[in-house]
C-alpha positions in Angstrom: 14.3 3.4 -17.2 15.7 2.4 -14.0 16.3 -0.5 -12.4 16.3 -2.0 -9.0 19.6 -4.6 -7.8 17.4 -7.2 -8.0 16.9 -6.6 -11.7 19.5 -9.7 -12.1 17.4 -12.2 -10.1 14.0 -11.3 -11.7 15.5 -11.6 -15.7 17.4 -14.8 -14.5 13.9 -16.4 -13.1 12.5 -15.6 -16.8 9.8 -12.3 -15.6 8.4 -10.7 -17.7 9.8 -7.1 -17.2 7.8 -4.0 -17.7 7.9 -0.1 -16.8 6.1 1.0 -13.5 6.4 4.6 -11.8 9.9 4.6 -14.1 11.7 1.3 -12.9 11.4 -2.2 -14.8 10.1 -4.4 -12.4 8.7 -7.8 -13.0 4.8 -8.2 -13.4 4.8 -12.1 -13.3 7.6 -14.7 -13.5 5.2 -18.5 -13.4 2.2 -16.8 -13.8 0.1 -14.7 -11.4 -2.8 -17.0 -10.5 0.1 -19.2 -9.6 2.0 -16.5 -7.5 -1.2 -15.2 -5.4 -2.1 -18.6 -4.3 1.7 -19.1 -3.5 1.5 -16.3 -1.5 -1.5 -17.2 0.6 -0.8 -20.7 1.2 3.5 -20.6 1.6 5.5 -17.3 0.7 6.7 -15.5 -1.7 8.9 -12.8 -2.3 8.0 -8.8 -3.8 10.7 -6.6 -5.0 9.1 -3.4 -3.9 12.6 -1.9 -4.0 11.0 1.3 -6.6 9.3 2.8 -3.5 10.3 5.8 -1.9 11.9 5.9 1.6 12.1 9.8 2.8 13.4 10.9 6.0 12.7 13.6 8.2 14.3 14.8 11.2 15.3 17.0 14.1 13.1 18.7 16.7 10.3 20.0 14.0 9.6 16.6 12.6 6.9 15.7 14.4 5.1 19.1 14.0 5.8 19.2 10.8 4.4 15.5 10.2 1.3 16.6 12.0 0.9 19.4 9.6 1.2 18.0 6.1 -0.5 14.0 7.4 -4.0 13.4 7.7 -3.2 11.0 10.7 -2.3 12.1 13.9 0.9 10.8 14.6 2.1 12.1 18.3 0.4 8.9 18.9 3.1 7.4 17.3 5.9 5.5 20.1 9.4 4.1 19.0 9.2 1.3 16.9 5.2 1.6 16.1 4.1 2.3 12.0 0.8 4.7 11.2 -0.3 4.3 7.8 -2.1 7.6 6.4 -2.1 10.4 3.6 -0.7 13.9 2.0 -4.0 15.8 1.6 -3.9 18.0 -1.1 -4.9 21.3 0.0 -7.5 20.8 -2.6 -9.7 18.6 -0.9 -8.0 15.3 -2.3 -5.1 13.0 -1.9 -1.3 13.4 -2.9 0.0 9.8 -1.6 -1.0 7.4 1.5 2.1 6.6 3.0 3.5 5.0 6.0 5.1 6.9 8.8 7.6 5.1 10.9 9.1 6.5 14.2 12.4 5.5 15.0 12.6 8.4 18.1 11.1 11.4 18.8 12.9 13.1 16.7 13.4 10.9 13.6 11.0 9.4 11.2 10.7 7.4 7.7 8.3 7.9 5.5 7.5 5.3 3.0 5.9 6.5 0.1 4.6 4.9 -3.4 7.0 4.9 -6.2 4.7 6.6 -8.8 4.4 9.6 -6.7 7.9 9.7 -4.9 8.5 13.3 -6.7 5.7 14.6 -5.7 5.2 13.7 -2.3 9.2 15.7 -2.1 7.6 18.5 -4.0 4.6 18.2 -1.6 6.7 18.2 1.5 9.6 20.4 0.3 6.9 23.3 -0.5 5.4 23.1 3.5 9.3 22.7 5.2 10.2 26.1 5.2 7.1 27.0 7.7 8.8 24.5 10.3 12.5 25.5 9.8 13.3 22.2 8.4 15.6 22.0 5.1 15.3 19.9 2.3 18.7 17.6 2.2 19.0 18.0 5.6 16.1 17.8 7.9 14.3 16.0 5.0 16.1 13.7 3.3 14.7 11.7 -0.4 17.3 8.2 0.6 14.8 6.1 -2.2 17.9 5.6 -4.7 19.8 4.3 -1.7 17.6 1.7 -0.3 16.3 -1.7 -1.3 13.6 -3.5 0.0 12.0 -6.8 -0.6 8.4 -8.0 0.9 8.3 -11.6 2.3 4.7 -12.6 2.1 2.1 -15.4 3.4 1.7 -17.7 6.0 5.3 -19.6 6.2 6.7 -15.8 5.7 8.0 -15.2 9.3 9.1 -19.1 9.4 11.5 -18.2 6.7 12.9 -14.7 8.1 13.5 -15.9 11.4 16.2 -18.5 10.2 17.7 -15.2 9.2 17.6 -13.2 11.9 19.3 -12.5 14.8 17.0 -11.5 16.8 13.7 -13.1 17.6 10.7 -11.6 15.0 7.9 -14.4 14.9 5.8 -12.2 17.3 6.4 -8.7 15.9 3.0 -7.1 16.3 1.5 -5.7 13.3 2.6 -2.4 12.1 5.9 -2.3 14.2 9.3 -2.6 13.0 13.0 -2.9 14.3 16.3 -2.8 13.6 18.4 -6.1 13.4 21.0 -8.1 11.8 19.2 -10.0 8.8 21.3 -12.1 6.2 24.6 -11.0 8.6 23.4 -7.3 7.0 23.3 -5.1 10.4 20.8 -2.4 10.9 18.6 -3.7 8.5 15.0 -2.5 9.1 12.4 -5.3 9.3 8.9 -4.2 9.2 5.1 -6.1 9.8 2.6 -3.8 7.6 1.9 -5.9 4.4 0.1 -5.3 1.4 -1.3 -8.2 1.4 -3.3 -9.9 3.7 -1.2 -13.1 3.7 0.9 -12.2 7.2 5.1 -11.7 6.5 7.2 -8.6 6.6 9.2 -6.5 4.5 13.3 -5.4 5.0 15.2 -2.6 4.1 18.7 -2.6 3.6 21.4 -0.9 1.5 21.5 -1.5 -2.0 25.1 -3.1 -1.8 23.3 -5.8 0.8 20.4 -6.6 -1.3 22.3 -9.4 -3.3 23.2 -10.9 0.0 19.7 -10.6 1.3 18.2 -12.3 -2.1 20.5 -14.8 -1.9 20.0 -15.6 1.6 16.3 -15.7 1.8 15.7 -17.9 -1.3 18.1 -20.3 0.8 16.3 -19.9 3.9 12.9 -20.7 1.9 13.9 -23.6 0.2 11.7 -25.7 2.4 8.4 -24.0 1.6 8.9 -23.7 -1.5 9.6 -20.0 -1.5 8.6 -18.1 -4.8 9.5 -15.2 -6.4 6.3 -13.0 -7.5 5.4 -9.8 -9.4 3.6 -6.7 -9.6 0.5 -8.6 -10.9 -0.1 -10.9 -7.5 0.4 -7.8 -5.3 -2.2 -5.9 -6.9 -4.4 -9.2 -7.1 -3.4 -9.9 -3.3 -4.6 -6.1 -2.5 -7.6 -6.2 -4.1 -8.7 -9.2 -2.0 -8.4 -7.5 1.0 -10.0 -4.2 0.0 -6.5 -2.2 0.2 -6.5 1.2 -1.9 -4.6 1.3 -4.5 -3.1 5.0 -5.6 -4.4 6.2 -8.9 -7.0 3.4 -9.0 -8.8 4.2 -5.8 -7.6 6.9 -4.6 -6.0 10.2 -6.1 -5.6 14.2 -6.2 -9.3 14.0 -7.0 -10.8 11.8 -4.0 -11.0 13.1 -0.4 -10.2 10.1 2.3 -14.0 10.8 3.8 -15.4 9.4 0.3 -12.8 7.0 0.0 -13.4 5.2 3.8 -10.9 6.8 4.8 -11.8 8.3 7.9 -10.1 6.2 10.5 -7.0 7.8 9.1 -8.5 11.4 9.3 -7.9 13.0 13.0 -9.7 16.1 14.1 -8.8 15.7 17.8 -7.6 18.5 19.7 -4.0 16.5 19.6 -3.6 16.3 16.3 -4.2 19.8 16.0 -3.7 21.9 12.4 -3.3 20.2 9.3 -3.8 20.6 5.6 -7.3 20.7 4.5 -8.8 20.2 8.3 -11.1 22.6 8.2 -12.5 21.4 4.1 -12.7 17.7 5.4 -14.1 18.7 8.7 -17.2 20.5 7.4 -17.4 17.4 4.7 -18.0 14.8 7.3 -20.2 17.2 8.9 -22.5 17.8 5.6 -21.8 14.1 4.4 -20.0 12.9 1.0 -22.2 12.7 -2.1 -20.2 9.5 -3.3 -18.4 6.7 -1.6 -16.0 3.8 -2.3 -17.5 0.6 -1.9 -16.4 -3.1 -2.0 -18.4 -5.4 -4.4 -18.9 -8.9 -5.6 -20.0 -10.0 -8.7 -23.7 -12.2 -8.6 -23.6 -12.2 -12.6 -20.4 -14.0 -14.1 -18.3 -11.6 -15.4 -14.7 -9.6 -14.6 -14.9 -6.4 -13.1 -11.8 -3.7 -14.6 -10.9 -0.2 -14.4 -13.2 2.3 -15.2 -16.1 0.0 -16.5 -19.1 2.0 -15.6 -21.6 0.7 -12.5 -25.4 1.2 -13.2 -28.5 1.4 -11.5 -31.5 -1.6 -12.5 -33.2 1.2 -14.5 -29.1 1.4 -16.4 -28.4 5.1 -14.9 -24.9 5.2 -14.5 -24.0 5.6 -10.5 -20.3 5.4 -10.5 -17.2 3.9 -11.9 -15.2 0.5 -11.3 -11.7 1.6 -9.8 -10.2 -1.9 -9.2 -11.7 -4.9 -10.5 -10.4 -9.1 -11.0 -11.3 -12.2 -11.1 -10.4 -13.4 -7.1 -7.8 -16.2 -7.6 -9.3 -17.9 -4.2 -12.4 -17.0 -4.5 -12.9 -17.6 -8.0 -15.5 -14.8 -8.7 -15.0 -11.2 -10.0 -14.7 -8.6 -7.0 -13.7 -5.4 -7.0 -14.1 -1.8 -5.5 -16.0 1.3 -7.5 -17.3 5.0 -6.0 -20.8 5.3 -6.1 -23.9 7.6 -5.5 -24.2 7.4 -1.4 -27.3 5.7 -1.9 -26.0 3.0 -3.7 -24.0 2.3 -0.7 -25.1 0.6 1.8 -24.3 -3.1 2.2 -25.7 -5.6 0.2 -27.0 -2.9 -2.5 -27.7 -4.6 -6.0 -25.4 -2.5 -8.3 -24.7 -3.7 -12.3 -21.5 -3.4 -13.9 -21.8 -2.6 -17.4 -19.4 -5.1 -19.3 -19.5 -5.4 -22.8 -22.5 -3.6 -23.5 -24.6 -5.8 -20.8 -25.2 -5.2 -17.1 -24.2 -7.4 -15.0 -25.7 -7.8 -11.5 -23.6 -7.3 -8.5 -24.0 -7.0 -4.5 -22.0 -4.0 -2.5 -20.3 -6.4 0.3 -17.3 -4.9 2.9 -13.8 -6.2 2.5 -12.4 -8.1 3.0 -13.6 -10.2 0.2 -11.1 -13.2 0.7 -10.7 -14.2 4.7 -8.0 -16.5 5.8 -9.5 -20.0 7.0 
């Protein structure tokens, strides 16, 4: 099992440690009601260090990018982040990801930790086609970096005491290099996984001690909180974010999955895998979609709890499901028939043997006030 250099910090602060995508990372340390609402109300601090970080570079990058990313990234300028995905070449999903461009011919590609092997597999498979060599064009640097997500409101408050360079009004999705914790080069990014507002940093993993140390010191005014694997997926949920293997996977297209803001067929973007499969399923329309729900009925949504028509035909699955910690009702997200769909659809959850009304709604579910 591997571990991350924060594994010291997390067992100190009393988490409880478990296995994710092969690392032990911490799932919750005071508890993760506690942690979410820390989160959106102060900050707190993610050790997302078990993703992957995979570069690829040299004159075919961007080509190559084009080809194997739903997304089109020539849009892309220096500096700017493009979230998208790996179609499978079976009509499904590999990995979303996040495609930073640092020039025009160098770009990071931040992948989930779960699938890191097989987004290289995925990517070292197409390389040849565009001259570019695995190790050296493409590069896997994930056992070499650490990073840590600085989340919620106070987030940015807390980083700039750090920084040397001003970052309060980074726009979202954009990044830059600086000097953070005295660490130079570091890469500070504004995507977020949760909602709350913050950032996340990347440096090497003999600086993350110095960057732990450094931000817990800079937070000690808002009260800045270590939290685990359980608020981030808690925080996600809230605002409608995908989650791989829940809600999205080899078996789910990005059309059904809402997807298709991240699905270019311009002229541009140009070839890519499964084009011509996804462009004649948004032309015939997908036969089930993913949709956001709240519950009406009390009662907690989960994984693979089955959603029903009145009549009780089964229409779909739950994919991710929770109690909202602000909200204080159960949400979550499930595919469906298409003509369950549409918004404010009456769908029933089928928990413990009873169905349970609920209404499709579009996430967000939980809005800052």
């Amino acid at each position: 099992m591997k571990q991350t250099v924060f594994t010291r910090f997390h067992e100190e602060l009393g988490a409880k440690m478990v296995p994710f995508a092969g690392f032990l990372m911490p799932v919750e340390y005071q508890g993760i009601n506690a942690e979410h609402i820390q989160v959106r109300t102060s900050a707190g601090v993610f050790d997302v260090s078990h993703m992957g970080e995979i570069w690829v570079k040299g004159p075919n990058a961007l080509p190559f990018i084009q080809y194997v990313t739903s997304n089109d990234a020539s849009l892309l300028q220096d500096g700017k982040v493009q979230y998208t995905c790996f179609p499978n070449g079976r009509g499904g999903i590999v990995d979303d990801l996040l495609v930073y461009r640092v020039d025009e011919q160098t770009y990071l590609l931040v992948v989930n930790a779960a699938n890191t092997a097989k987004d290289w597999e995925h990517l070292c498979s197409h390389a040849p086609r565009f001259g570019i060599t695995p190790g050296k064009e493409l590069y896997d640097a994930s056992s070499e970096i650490c990073q840590l997500a600085v989340q919620g409101p106070n987030a940015m408050k807390i980083v700039q005491k750090i920084c040397d360079a001003p970052v309060m009004d980074m726009e979202y999705y954009t990044f830059r290099k600086c000097t953070v914790a005295g660490i130079p080069q570091a890469i500070l990014s504004i995507t977020g996984y949760t909602g709350a507002g913050g950032c996340e940093i990347y440096v090497a993993n003999r600086d993350g001690e110095q960057l732990w140390k450094a931000l817990f010191e800079a937070g000690k005014e808002f009260g800045l909180m270590a939290a685990g694997l359980g608020a981030r997926d808690t925080l996600r949920l809230e605002m409608g974010f995908c989650l791989y293997g829940n809600d999205i996977d080899d078996t789910t297209s990005p059309l059904e999955a809402g997807l298709g803001w991240i699905t270019k067929f311009t002229e541009a973007k140009g070839d890519f895998i499964d084009r011509a499969f996804l462009q004649e399923q948004k032309s015939r329309g997908v036969s089930r979609k993913l949709v956001g729900f709240k519950m009406i009925d009390k009662g907690i949504p989960r994984h693979e709890y089955s959603v029903c028509a009145a009549d009780g035909k089964e229409i779909g699955r739950v994919t991710s499901g929770t109690m909202s910690p602000m909200l204080k009702i159960g949400i979550g997200m499930a595919y469906v028939e298409t003509a369950y769909a549409g918004l404010e659809t009456e769908l029933y959850i089928k928990i413990r043997d009873r169905l349970l009304k609920a209404e499709v709604v579009r996430p967000p579910f939980y809005k800052k006030q």
